[in-house]
C-alpha positions as CSV (number, residue, x, y, z in Angstrom):
1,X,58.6,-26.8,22.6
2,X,61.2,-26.1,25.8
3,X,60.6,-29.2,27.3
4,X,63.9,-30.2,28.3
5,X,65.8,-30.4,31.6
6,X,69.6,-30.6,31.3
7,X,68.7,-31.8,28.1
8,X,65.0,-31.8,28.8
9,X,63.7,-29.3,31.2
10,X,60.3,-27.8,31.9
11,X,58.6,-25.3,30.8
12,X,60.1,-22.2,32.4
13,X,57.7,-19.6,33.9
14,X,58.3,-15.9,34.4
15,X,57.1,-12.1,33.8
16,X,58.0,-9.5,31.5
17,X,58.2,-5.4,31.8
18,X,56.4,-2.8,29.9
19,X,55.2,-4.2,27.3
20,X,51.9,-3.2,24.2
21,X,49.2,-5.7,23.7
22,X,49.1,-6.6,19.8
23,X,45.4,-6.8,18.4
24,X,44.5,-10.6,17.5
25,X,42.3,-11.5,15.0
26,X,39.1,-14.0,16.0
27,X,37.1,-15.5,13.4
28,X,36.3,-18.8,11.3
29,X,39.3,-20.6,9.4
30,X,40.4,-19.1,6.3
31,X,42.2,-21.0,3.4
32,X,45.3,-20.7,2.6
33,X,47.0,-20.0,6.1
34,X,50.3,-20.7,7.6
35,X,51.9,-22.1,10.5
36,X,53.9,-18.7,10.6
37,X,50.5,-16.8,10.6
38,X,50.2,-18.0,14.1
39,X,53.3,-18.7,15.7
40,X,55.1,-15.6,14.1
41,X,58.2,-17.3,13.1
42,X,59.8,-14.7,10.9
43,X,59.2,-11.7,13.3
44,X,61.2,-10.0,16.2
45,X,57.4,-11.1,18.6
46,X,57.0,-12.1,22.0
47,X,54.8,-12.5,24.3
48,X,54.3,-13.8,28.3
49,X,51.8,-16.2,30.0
50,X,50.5,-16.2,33.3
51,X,49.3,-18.4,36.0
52,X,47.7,-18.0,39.9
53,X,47.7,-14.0,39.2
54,X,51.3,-13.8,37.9
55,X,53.4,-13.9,35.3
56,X,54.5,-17.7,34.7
57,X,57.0,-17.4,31.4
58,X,58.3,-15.8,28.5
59,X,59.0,-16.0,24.9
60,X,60.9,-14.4,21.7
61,X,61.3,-15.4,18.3
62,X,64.8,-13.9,16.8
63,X,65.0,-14.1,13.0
64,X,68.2,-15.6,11.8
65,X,68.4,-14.8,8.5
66,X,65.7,-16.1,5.5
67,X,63.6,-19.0,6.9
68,X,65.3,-19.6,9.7
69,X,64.8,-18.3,13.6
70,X,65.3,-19.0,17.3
71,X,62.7,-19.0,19.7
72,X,64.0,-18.7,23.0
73,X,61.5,-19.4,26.9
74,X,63.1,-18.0,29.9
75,X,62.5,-16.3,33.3
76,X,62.6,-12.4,31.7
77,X,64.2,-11.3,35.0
78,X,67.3,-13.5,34.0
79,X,66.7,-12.2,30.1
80,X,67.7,-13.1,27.7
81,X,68.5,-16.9,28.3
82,X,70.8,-19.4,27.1
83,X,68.2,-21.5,25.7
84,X,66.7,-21.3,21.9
85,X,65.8,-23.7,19.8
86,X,66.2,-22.8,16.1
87,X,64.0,-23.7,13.4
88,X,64.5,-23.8,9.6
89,X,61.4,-23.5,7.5
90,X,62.1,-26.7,3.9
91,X,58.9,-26.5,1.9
92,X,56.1,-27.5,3.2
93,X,57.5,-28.0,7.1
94,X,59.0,-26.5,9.7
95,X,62.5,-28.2,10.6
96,X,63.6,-28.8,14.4
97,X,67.4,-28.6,14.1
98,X,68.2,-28.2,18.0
99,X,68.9,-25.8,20.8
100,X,71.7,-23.8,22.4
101,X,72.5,-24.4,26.0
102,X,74.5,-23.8,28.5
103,X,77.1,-22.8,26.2
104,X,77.0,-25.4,23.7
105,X,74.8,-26.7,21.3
106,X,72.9,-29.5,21.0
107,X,71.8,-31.3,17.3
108,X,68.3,-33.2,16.9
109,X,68.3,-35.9,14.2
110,X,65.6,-38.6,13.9
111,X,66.2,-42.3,12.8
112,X,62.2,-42.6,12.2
113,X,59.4,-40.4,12.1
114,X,55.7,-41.3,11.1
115,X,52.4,-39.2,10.1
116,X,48.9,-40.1,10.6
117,X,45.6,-39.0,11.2
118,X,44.7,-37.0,14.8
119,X,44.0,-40.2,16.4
120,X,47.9,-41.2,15.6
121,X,46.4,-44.4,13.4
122,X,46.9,-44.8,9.8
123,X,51.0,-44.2,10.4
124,X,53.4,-44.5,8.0
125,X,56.9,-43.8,7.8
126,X,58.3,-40.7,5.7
127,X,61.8,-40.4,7.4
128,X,64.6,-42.0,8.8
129,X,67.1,-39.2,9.3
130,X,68.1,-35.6,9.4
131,X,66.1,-33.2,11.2
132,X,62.9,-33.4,12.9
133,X,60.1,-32.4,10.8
134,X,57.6,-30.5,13.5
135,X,55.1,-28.9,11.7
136,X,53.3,-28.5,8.2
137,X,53.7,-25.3,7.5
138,X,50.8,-24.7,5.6
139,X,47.6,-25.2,7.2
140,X,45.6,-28.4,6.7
141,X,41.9,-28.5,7.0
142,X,42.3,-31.7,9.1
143,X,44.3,-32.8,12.2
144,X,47.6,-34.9,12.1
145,X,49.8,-36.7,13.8
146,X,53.3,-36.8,14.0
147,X,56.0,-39.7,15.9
148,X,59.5,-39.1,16.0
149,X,62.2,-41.1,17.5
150,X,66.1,-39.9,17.2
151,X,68.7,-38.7,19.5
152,X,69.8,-35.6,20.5
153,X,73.7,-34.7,20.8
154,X,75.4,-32.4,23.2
155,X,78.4,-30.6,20.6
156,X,80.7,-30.0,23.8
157,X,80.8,-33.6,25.1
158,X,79.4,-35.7,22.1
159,X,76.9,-37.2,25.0
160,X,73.9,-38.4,23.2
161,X,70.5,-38.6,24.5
162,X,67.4,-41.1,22.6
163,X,64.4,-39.7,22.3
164,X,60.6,-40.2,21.7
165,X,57.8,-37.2,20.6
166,X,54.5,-37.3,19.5
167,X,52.6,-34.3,18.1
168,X,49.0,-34.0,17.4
169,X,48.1,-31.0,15.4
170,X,44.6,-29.5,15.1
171,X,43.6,-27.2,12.6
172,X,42.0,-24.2,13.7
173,X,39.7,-23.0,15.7
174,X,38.0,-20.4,18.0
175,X,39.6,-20.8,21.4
176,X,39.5,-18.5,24.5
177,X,41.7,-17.1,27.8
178,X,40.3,-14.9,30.4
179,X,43.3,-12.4,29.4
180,X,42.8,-11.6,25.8
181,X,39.2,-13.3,25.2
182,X,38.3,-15.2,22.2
183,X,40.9,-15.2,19.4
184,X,41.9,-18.2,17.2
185,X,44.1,-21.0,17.5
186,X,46.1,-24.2,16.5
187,X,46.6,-27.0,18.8
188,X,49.4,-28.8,19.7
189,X,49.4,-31.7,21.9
190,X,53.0,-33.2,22.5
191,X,54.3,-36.2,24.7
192,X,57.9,-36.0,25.2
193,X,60.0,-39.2,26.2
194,X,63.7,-39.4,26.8
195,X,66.4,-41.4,28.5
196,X,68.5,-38.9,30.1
197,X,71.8,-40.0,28.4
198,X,71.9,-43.6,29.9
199,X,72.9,-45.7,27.0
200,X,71.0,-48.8,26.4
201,X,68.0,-47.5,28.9
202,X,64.4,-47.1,27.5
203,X,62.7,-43.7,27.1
204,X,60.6,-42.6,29.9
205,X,57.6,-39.9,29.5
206,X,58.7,-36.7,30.8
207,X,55.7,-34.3,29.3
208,X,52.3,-34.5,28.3
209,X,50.6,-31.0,27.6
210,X,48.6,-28.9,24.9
211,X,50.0,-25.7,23.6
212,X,47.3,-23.4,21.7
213,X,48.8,-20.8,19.2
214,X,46.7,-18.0,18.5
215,X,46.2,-16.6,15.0
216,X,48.3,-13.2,14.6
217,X,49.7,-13.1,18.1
218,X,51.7,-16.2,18.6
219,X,52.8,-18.9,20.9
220,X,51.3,-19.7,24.3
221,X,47.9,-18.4,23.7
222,X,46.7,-21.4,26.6
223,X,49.2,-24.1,27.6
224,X,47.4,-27.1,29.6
225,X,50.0,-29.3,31.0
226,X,49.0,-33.0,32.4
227,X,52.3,-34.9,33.1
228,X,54.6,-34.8,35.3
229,X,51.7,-32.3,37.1
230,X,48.5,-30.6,36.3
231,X,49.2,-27.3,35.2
232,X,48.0,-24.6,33.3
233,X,48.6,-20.5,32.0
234,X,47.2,-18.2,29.8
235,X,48.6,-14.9,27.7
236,X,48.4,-11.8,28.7
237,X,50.8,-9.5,26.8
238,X,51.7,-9.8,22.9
239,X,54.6,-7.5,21.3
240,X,56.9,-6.8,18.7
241,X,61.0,-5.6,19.8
């Protein structure tokens, strides 16, 4: 996600050192598949995007323990960073429970979230607390949608921040950079609203962007970002530490 600055910053953009290209795998949808399949959840993997001719970000995912792991963004010439947001895989979903920054934690807990179809009609409600639910885990053969509202909590100051996301989910298919060629993907499109810890004052947009996850590689495949500018990278190195 990483779309928070002081609690909701952008999207942090970077390079990486020597690094070995892991082989994706292109080709029509097959049953059965998992979120993990693409993102690589449960592996040490990481990988960098790039944008105007240079590197623009990185990422890792760090296995906790069973069913649970950290992926951290960052700027790899300040590696590692204080930010990951750790995820805990219950049944059939993948579980936003919150980040680490800045030395301290901070919680994500939801007091509604809704599911529809991809054009976000058709909602109805399936939760009014605990953690976010982010993402089937298995693989539907149809997009979705997905509204949460909560707040988030800073642990070192008990400051609490409302916010507002909505995911669209699309099930996969073939999708392209000029790095890595024609592999294939999930899509995420997310809008992320918040009020900045001001009590009492609505949620304002903050991020509007699609993320596609490639198929045996992981995250950042292609990010397109449309608000608060026009933006956009592409992979170009996938590993394993």
């Amino acid at each position: 996600m990483k779309v928070h600055q002081s609690l909701v910053k952008p999207l942090l953009v970077a390079g990486t050192a020597t690094v070995t290209v892991v082989a994706g795998l292109a080709g029509p949808v097959q049953a059965g598949e998992n979120y993990g399949q693409y993102s690589q959840f449960a592996k040490r993997s990481a990988g960098n995007h790039w944008s105007g001719g240079q590197a623009a970000g990185q990422w890792t995912w760090k296995p906790l323990g069973p069913g649970t792991s950290e992926i951290s963004w960052g700027d790899p010439k300040k590696w590692p960073p204080s930010y990951a947001e750790k995820f805990v895989h219950v049944g059939n979903w993948l579980m936003l429970d919150g980040w680490r920054d800045n030395g301290t934690y901070y919680t994500v807990r939801v007091t509604k979230e809704q599911i529809g179809d991809a054009k976000c009609k058709n909602l109805r409600t399936f939760a009014t607390s605990g953690r976010q639910h982010y993402v089937k885990w298995d693989i539907p053969s149809t997009g979705y949608c997905l509204k949460a509202w909560g707040t988030i909590t800073e642990k070192s100051s008990g400051k609490v921040v409302d916010f507002g996301h909505t995911q669209i989910w699309s099930p996969p298919a073939p999708c392209s950079n000029k790095y890595l060629g024609t592999k294939t993907c999930i899509k995420q499109w997310e809008s992320w609203w918040d009020n900045n810890g001001k009590p009492g004052k609505p949620i304002t947009r903050k991020l509007d962007r699609d993320q596609y996850i490639a198929r045996g590689l992981g995250m950042a495949f292609k990010i397109q970002q449309y608000y608060p500018k026009n933006w956009k990278s592409e992979a170009r190195n996938y590993w394993k530490w």
